[in-house]
LOZA-921458 format. One record per atom (N, C-alpha, C, O, CB): residue number from 0; x, y, z; residue in three letters. Coordinates in steps of 0.05 Angstrom, whole numbers, plus 5000, padded with zeros to 4 digits. Each point is the difference from the previous one (the first is absolute). Glycine has a CB too. Example, Ala and Ser with C-alpha at 12.3 -4.5 7.8 and 13.67 -1.06 7.14 Angstrom:
residues 2
+-----+------+-------+------+-----+
!   i ! east ! north !   up !  aa !
+-----+------+-------+------+-----+
!   0 ! 5264 !  4886 ! 5156 ! ALA !
!   0 ! 4982 !  5024 ! 5000 ! ALA !
!   0 ! 5018 !  5024 ! 5000 ! ALA !
!   0 ! 5021 !  5000 ! 5013 ! ALA !
!   0 ! 4941 !  4977 ! 5012 ! ALA !
!   1 ! 5031 !  5044 ! 4961 ! SER !
!   1 ! 5016 !  5024 ! 5001 ! SER !
!   1 ! 4985 !  5022 ! 5014 ! SER !
!   1 ! 5010 !  5022 ! 5004 ! SER !
!   1 ! 5014 !  4965 ! 4953 ! SER !
+-----+------+-------+------+-----+
END
This chain:
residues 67
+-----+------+-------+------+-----+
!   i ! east ! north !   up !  aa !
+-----+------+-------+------+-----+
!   0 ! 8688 !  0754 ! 6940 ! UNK !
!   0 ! 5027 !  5005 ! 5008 ! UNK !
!   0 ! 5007 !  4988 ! 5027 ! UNK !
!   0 ! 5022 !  4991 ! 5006 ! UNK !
!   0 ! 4977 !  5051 ! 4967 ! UNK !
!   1 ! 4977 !  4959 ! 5047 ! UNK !
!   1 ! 5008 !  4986 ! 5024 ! UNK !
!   1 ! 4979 !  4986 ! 5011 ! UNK !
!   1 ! 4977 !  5008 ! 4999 ! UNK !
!   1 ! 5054 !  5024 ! 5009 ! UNK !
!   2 ! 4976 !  4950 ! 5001 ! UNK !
!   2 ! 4982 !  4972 ! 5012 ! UNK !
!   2 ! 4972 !  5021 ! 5004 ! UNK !
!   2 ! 5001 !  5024 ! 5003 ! UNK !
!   2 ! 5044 !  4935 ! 5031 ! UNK !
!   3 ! 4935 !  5027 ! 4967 ! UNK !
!   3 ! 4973 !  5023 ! 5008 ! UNK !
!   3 ! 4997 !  4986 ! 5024 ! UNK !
!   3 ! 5010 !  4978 ! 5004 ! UNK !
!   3 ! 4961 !  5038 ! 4951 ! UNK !
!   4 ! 5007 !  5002 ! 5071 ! UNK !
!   4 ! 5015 !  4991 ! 5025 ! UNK !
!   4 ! 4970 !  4971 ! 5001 ! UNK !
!   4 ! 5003 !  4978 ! 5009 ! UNK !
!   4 ! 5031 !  5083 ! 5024 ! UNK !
!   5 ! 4943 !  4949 ! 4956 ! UNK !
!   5 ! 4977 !  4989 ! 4997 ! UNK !
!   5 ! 4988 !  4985 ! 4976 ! UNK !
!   5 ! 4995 !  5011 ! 4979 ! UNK !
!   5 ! 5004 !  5022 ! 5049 ! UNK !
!   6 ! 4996 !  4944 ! 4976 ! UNK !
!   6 ! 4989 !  4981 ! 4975 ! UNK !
!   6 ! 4977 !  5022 ! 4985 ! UNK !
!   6 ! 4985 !  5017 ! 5010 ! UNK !
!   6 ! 5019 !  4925 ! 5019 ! UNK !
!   7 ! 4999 !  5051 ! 4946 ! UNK !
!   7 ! 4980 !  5028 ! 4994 ! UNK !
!   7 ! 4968 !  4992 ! 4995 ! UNK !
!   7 ! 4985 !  5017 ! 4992 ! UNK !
!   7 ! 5058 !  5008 ! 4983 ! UNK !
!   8 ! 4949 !  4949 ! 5030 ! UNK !
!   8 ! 4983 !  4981 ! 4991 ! UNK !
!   8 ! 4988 !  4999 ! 5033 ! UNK !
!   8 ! 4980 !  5014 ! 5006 ! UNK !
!   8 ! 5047 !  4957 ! 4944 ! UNK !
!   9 ! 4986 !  5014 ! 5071 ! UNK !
!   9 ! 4992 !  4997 ! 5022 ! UNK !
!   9 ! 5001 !  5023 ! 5032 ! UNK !
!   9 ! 4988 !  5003 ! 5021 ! UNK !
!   9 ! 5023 !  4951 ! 4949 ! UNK !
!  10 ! 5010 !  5059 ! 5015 ! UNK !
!  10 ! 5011 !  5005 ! 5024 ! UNK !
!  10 ! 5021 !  4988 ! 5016 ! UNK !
!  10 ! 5012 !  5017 ! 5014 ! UNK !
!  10 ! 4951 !  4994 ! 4981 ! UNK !
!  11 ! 5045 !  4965 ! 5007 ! UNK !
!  11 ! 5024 !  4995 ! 5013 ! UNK !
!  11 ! 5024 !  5013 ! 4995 ! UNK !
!  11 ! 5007 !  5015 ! 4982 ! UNK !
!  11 ! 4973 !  4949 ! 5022 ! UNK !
!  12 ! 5036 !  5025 ! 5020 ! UNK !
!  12 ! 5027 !  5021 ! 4997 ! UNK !
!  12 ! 5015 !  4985 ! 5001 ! UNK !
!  12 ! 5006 !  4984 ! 5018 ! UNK !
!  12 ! 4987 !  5053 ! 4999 ! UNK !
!  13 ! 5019 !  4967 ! 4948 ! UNK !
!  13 ! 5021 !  4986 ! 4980 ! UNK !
!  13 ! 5029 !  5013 ! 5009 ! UNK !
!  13 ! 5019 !  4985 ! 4999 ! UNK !
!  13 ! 4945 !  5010 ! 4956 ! UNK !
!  14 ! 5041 !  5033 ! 5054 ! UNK !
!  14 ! 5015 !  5015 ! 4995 ! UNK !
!  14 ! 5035 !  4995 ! 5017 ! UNK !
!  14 ! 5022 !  5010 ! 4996 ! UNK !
!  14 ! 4926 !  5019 ! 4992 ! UNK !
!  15 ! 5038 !  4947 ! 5037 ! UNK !
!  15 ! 5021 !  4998 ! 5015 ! UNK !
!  15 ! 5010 !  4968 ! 4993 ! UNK !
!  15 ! 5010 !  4986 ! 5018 ! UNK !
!  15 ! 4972 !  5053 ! 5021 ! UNK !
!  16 ! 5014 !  4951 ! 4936 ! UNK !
!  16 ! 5000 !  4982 ! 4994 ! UNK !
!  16 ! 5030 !  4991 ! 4977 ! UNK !
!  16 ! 5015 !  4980 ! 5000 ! UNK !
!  16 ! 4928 !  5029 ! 5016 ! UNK !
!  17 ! 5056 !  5018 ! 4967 ! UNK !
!  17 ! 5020 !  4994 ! 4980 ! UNK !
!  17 ! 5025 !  4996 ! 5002 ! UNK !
!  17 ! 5013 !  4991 ! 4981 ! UNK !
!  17 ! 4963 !  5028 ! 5002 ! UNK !
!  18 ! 5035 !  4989 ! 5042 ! UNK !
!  18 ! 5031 !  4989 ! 5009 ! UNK !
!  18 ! 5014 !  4976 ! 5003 ! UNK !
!  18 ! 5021 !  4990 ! 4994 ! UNK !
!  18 ! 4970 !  5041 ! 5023 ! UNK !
!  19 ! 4981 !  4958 ! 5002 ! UNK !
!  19 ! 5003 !  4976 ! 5008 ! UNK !
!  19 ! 4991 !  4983 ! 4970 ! UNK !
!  19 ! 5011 !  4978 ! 4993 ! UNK !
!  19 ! 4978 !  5034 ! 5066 ! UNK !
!  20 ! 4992 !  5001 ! 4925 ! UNK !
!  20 ! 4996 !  4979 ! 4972 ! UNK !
!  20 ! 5023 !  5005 ! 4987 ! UNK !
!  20 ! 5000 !  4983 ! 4982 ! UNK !
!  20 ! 4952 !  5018 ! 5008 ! UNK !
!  21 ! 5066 !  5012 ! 5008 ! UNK !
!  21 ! 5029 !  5005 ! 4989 ! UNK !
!  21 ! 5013 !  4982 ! 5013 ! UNK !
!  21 ! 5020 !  4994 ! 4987 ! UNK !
!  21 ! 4980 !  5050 ! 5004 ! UNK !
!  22 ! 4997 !  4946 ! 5027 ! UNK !
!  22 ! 5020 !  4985 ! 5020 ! UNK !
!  22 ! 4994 !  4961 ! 4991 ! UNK !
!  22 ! 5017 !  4982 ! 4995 ! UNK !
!  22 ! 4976 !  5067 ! 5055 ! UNK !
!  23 ! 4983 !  4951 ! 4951 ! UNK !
!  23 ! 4992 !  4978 ! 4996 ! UNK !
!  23 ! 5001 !  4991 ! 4971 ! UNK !
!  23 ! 4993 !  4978 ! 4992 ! UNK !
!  23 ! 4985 !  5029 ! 5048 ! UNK !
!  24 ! 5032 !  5020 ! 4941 ! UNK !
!  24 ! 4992 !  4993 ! 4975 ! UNK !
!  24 ! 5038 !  4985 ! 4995 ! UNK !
!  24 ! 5007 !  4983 ! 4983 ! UNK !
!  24 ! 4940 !  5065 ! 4999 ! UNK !
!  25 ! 5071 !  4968 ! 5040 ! UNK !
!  25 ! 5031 !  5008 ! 5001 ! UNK !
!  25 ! 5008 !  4961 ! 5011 ! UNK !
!  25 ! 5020 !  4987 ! 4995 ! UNK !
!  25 ! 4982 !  5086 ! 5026 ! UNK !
!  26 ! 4978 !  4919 ! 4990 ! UNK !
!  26 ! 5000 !  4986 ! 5022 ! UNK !
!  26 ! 4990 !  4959 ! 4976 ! UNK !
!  26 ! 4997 !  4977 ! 5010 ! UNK !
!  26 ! 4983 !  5084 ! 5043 ! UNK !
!  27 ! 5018 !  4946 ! 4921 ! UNK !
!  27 ! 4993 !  4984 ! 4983 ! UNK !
!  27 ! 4977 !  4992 ! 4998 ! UNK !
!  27 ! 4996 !  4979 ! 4987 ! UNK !
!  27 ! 5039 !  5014 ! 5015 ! UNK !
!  28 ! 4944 !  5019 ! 5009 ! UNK !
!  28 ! 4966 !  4992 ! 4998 ! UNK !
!  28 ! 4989 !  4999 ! 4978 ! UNK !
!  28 ! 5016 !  4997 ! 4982 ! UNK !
!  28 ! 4976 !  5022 ! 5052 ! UNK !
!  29 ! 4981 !  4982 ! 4959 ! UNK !
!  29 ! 4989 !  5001 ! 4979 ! UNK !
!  29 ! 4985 !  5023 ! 4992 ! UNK !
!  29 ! 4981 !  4992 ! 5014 ! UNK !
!  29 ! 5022 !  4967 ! 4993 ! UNK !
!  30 ! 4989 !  5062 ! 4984 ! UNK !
!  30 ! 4982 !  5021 ! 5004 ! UNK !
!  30 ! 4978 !  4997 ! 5026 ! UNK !
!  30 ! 4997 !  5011 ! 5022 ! UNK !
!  30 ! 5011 !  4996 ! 4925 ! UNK !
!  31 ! 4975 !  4966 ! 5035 ! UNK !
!  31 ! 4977 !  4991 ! 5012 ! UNK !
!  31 ! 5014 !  4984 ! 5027 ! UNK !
!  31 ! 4981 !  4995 ! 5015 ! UNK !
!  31 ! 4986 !  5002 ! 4935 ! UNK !
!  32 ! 5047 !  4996 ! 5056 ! UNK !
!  32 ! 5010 !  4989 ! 5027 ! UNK !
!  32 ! 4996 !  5022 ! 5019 ! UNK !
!  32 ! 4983 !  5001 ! 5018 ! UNK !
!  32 ! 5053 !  4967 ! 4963 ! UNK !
!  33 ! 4993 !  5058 ! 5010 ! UNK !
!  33 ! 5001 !  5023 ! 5015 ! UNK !
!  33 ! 4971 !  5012 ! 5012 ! UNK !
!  33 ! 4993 !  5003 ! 5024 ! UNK !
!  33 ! 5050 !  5004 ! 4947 ! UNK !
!  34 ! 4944 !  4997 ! 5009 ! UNK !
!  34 ! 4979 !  5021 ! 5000 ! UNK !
!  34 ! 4976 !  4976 ! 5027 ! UNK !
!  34 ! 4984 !  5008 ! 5018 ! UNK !
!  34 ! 5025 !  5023 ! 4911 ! UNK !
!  35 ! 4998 !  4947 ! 5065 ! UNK !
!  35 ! 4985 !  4978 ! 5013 ! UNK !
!  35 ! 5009 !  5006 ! 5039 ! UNK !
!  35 ! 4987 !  5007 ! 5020 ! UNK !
!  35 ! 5018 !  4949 ! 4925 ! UNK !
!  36 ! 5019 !  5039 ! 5050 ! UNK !
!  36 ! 5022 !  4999 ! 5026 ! UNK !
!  36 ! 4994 !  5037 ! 5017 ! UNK !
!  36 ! 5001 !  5004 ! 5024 ! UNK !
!  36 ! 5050 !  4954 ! 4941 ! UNK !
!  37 ! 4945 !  5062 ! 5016 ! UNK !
!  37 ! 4989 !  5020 ! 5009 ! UNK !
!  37 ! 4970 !  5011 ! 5011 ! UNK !
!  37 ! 4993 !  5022 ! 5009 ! UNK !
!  37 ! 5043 !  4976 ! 4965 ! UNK !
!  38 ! 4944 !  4966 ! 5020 ! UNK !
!  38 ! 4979 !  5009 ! 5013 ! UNK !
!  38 ! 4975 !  5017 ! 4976 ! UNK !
!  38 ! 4976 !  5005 ! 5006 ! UNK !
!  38 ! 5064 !  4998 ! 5041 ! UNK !
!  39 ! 4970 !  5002 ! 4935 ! UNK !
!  39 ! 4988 !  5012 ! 4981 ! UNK !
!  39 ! 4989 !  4978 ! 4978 ! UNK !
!  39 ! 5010 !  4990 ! 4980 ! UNK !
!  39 ! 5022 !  5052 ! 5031 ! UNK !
!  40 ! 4931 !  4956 ! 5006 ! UNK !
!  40 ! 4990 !  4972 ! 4984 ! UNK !
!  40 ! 4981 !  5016 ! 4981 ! UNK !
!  40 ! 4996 !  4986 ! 4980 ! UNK !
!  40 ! 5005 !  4969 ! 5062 ! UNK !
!  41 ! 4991 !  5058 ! 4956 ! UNK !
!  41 ! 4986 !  5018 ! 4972 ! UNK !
!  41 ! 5016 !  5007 ! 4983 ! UNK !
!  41 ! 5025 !  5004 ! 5000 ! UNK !
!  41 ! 4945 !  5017 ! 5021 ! UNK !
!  42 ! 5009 !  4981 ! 4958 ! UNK !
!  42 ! 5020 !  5001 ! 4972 ! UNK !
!  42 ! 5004 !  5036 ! 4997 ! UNK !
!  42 ! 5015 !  5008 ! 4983 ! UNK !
!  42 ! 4960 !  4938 ! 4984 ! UNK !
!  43 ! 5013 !  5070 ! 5046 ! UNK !
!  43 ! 5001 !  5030 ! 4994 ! UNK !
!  43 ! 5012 !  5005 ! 5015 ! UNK !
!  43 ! 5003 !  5024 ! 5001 ! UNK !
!  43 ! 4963 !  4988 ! 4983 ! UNK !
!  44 ! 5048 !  4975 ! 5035 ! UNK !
!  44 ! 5025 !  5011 ! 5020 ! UNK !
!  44 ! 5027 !  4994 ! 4989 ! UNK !
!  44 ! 5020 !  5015 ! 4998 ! UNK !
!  44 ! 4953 !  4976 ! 5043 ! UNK !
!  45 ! 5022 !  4979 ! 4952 ! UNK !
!  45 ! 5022 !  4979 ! 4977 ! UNK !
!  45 ! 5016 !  5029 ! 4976 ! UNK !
!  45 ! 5023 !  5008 ! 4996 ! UNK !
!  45 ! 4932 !  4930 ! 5000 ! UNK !
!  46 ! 5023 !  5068 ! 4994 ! UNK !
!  46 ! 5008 !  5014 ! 4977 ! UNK !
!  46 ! 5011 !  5028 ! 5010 ! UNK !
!  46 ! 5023 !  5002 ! 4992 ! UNK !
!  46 ! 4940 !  4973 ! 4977 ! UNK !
!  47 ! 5031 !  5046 ! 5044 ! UNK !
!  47 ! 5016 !  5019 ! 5013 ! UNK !
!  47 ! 5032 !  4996 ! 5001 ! UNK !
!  47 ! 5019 !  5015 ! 4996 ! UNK !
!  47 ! 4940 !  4989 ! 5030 ! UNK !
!  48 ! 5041 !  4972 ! 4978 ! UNK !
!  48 ! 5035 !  4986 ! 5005 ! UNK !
!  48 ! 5009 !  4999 ! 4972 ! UNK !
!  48 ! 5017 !  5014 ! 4989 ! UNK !
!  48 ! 4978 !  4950 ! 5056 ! UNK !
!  49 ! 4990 !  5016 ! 4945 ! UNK !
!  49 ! 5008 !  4994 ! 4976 ! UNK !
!  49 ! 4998 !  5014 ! 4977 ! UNK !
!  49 ! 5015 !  4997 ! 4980 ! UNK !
!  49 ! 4979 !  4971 ! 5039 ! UNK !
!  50 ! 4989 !  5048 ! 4983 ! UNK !
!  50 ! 5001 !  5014 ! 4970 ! UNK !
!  50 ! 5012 !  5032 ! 5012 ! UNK !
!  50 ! 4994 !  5021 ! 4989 ! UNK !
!  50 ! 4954 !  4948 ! 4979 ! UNK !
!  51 ! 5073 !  5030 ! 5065 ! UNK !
!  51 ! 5003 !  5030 ! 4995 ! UNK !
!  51 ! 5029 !  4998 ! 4990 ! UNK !
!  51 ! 5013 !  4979 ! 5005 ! UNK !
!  51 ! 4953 !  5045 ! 5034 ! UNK !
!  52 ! 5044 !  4998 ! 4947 ! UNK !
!  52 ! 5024 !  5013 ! 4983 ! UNK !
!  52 ! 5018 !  5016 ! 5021 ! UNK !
!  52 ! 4988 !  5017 ! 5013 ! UNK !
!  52 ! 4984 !  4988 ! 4941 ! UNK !
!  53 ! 5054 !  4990 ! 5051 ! UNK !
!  53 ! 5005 !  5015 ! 5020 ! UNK !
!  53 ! 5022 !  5023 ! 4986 ! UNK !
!  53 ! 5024 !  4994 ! 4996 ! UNK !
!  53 ! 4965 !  4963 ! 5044 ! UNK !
!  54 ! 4999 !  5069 ! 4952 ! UNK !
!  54 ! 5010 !  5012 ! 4980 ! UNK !
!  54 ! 5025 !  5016 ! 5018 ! UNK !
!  54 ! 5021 !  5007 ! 4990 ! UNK !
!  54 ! 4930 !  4995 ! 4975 ! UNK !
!  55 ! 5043 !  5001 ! 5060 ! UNK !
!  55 ! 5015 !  5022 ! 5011 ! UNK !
!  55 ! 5032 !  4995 ! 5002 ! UNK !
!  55 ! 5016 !  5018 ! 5001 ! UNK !
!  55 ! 4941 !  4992 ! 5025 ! UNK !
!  56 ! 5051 !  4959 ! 4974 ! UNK !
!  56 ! 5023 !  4994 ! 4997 ! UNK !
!  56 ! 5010 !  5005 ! 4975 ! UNK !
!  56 ! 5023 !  5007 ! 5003 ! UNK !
!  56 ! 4970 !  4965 ! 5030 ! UNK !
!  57 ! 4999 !  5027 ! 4934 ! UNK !
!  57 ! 4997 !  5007 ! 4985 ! UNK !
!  57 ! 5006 !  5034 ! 4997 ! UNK !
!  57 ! 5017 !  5011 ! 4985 ! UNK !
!  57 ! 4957 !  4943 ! 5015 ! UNK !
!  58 ! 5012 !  5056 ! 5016 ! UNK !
!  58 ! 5009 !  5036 ! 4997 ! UNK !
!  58 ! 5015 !  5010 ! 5013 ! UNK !
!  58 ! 5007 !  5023 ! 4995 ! UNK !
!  58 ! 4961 !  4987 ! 4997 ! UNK !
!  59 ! 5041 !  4977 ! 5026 ! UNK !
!  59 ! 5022 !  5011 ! 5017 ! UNK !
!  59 ! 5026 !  4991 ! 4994 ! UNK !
!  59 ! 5020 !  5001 ! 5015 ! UNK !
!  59 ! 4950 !  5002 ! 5016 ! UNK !
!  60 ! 5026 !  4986 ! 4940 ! UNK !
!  60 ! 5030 !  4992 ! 4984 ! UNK !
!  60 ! 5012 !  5034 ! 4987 ! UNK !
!  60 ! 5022 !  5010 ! 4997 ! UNK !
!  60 ! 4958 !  4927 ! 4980 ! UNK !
!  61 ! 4992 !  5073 ! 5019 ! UNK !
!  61 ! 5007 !  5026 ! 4984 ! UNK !
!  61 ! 5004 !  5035 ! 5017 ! UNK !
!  61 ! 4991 !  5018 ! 5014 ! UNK !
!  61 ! 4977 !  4948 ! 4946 ! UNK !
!  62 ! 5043 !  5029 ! 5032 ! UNK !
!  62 ! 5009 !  5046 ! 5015 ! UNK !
!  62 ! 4991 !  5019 ! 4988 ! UNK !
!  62 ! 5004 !  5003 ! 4976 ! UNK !
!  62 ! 5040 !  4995 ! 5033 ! UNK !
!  63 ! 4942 !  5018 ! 5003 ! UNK !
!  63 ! 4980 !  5023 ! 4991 ! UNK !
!  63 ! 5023 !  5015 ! 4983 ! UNK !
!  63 ! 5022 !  4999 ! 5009 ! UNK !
!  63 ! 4939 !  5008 ! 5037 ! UNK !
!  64 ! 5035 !  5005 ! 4931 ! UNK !
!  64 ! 5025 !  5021 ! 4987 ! UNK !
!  64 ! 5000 !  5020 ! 5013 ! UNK !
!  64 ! 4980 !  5006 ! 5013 ! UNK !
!  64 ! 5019 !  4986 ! 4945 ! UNK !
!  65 ! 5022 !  5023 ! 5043 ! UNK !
!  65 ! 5005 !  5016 ! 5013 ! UNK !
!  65 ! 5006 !  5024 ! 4981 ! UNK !
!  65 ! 5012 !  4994 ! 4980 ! UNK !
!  65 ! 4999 !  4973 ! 5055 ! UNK !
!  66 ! 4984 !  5053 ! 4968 ! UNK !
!  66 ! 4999 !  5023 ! 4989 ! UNK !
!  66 ! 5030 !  5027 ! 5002 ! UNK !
!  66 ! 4998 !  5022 ! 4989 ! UNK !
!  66 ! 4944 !  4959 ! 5023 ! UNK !
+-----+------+-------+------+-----+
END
């Protein structure tokens, strides 16, 4: 649901990363450019970005019922 703050493979820290990869993605890059341009040269940091789902924008379309 939300960026994880730590590569889960190495340890690095992915977490302050996804805004600015939103930016660069906003900005006409390539995945592999962005993720490049962010410094993120392993492939288990690469994938954190890329394979995360950002569901929370997604749930906050919907309103708890109310009773």
């Amino acid at each position: 649901m939300i960026i994880p703050v730590r590569c889960f493979t190495c340890g690095k820290i992915v977490g302050n990363k996804w805004e600015a990869y939103l930016g660069l993605l906003q900005a006409e890059y390539t995945e592999g450019d962005a993720l490049d341009a962010l410094g993120l040269k392993r492939y288990c940091c690469r994938r954190m970005l890329l394979a995360h789902v950002d569901l929370i924008e997604k749930l906050l379309n919907y309103v708890p019922l109310e009773k």
